[in-house]
C-alpha positions in Angstrom: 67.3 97.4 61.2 67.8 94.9 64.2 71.1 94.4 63.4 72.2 98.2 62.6 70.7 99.0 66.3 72.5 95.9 67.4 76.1 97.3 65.7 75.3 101.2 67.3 74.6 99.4 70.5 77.7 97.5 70.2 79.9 100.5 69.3 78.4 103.0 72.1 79.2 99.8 74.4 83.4 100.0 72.9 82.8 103.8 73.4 81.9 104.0 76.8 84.3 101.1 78.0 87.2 103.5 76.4 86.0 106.5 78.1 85.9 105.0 81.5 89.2 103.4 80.9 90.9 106.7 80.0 89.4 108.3 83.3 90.7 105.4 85.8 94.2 105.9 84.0 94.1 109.8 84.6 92.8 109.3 88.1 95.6 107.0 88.8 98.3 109.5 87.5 96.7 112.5 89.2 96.9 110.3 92.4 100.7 109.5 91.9 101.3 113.3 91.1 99.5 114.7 93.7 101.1 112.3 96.8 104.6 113.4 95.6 103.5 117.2 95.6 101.5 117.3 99.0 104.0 118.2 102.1 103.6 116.8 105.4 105.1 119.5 107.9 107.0 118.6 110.7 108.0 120.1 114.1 110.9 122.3 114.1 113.8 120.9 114.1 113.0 118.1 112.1 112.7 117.2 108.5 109.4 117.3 106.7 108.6 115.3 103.6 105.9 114.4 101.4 103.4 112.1 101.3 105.0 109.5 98.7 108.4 109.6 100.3 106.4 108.4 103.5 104.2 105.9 102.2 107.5 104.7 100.2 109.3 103.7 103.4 107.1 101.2 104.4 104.4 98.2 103.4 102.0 100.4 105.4 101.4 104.0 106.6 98.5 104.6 109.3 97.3 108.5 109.0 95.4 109.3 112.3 93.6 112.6 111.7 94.1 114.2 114.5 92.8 117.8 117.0 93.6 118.8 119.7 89.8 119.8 121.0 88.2 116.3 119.7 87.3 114.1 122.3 87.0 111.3 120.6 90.9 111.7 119.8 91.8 112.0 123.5 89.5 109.0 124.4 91.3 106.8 121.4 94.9 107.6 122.4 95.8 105.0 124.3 94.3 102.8 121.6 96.3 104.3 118.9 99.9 104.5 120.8 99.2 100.3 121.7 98.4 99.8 117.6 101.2 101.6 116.7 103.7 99.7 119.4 102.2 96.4 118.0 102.7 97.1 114.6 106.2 98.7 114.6 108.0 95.8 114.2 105.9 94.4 111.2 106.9 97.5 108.4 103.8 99.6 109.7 104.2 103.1 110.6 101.6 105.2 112.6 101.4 109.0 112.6 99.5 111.7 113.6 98.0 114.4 111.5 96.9 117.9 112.4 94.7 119.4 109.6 92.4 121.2 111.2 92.2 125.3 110.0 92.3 127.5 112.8 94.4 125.0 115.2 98.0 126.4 115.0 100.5 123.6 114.7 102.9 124.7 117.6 99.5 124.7 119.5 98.4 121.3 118.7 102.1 120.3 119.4 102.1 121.4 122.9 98.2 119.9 123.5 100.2 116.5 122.3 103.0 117.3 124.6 100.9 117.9 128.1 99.3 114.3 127.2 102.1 112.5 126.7 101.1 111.9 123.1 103.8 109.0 121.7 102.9 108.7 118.1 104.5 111.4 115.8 102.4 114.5 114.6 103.1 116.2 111.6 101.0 119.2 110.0 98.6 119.4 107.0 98.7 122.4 105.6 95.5 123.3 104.1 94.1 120.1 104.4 95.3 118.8 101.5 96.5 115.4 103.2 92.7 114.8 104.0 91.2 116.2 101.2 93.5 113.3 98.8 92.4 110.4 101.1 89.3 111.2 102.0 89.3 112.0 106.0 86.3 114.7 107.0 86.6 114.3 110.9 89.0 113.1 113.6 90.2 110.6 114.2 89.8 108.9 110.9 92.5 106.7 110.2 93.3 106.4 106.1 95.8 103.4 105.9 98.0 103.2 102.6 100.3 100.7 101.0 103.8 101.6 99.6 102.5 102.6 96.7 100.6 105.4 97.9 97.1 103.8 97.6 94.3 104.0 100.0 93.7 100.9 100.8 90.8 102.0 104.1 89.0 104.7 105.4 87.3 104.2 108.7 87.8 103.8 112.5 90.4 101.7 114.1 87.0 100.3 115.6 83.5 100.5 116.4 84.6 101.9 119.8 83.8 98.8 122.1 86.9 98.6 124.4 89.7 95.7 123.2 88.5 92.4 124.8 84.7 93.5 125.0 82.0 91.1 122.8 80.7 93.3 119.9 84.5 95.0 119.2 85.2 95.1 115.3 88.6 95.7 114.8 88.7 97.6 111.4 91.9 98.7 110.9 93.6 95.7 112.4 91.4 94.2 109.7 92.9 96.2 107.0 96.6 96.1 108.0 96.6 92.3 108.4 94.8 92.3 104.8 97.8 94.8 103.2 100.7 92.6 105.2 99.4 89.5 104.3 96.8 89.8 101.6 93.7 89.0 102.6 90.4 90.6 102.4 89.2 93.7 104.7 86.7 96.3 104.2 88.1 99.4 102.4 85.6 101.9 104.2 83.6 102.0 107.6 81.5 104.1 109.4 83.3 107.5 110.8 82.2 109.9 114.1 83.8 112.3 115.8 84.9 116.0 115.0 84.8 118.0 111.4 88.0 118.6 109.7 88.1 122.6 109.4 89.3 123.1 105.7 89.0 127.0 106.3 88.1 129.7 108.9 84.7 130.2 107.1 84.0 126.2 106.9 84.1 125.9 111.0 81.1 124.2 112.3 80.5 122.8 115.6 82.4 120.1 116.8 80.5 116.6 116.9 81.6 113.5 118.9 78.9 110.6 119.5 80.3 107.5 120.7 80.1 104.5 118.2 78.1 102.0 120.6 
């Protein structure tokens, strides 16, 4: 009797294994398919493209969800533009992305205009950019590889100013991890202002500082 509850054991054990192999495989492919199907818009004038062609282009892709009515966004500008300038010459891009419902693109252009905004801002339709990688505020930052995987969800930081004692530096963290292949977490804590997905889904805009 043991040993026939040992076998069924054994067997629901090879079952289960199979099962969850089969899903990680699907996940994978449904991953792959939907990067090379989701559209990142651009301005007028110049050429938009999807998700995969843009991860493909480089070792790593910064996404820095982005609104024109978060403060948290406006106070990490500068922060972002200096990343992005100090990266640029290592195979790292750095763009901007306006998801938010309800935030016309042309408008969140022109916000980005008046402030001088340097890093390049292209449009999430629908939100399906941060529904694949996982962003639910601004500004999350989802860095990828060229393969399309999310390799980190976070903040560039825990908000204490470059220099300061306490400053984490997440996403440095995770680029030097992806350039060079060393360990990094893969998610960190998020503030800041909800990602609208639809009219109906707007709540009230949240920003608490990190400190």
């Amino acid at each position: 009797m043991a040993t026939s509850e040992a076998l069924a054991t054994s067997r629901a054990l090879l079952l289960s294994a199979a099962v969850l192999a089969g899903c990680a495989g699907t996940s994978g492919a449904t991953r792959t398919a939907e990067s090379s199907a989701v559209v990142l818009r651009a301005p007028v004038g110049a050429e938009s493209t999807t998700l995969a062609a843009l991860t493909s282009s480089r070792q790593a892709t910064v996404l820095v969800f982005w609104s024109s009515g978060c403060p948290c966004v406006r106070r990490y500008q500068a922060r972002v533009e200096a990343f992005a300038e100090r990266y640029a010459s290592r195979d790292v891009q750095v763009l901007a992305v306006s998801s938010n419902a309800g935030e016309p693109f042309e408008e969140a252009l022109s916000v980005a205009r008046e402030r001088g905004v340097r890093v390049p801002l292209l449009r999430d339709d629908g939100g399906e950019v941060a529904k694949l990688v996982g962003a639910r505020s601004t500004p999350t930052v989802a860095l990828l590889d060229r393969s399309g995987a999310v390799r980190f969800v976070g903040w560039l930081d825990n908000e204490r100013e470059p220099g300061v004692e306490g400053r984490e530096a997440w996403l440095e963290q995770a680029v030097e991890g992806v350039l060079g292949g060393g360990s990094f977490a893969k998610r960190t804590p998020t503030w800041g202002c909800p990602i609208t997905r639809s009219l109906s889904s707007v709540e009230p805009r949240r920003c608490e500082a990190a400190h």
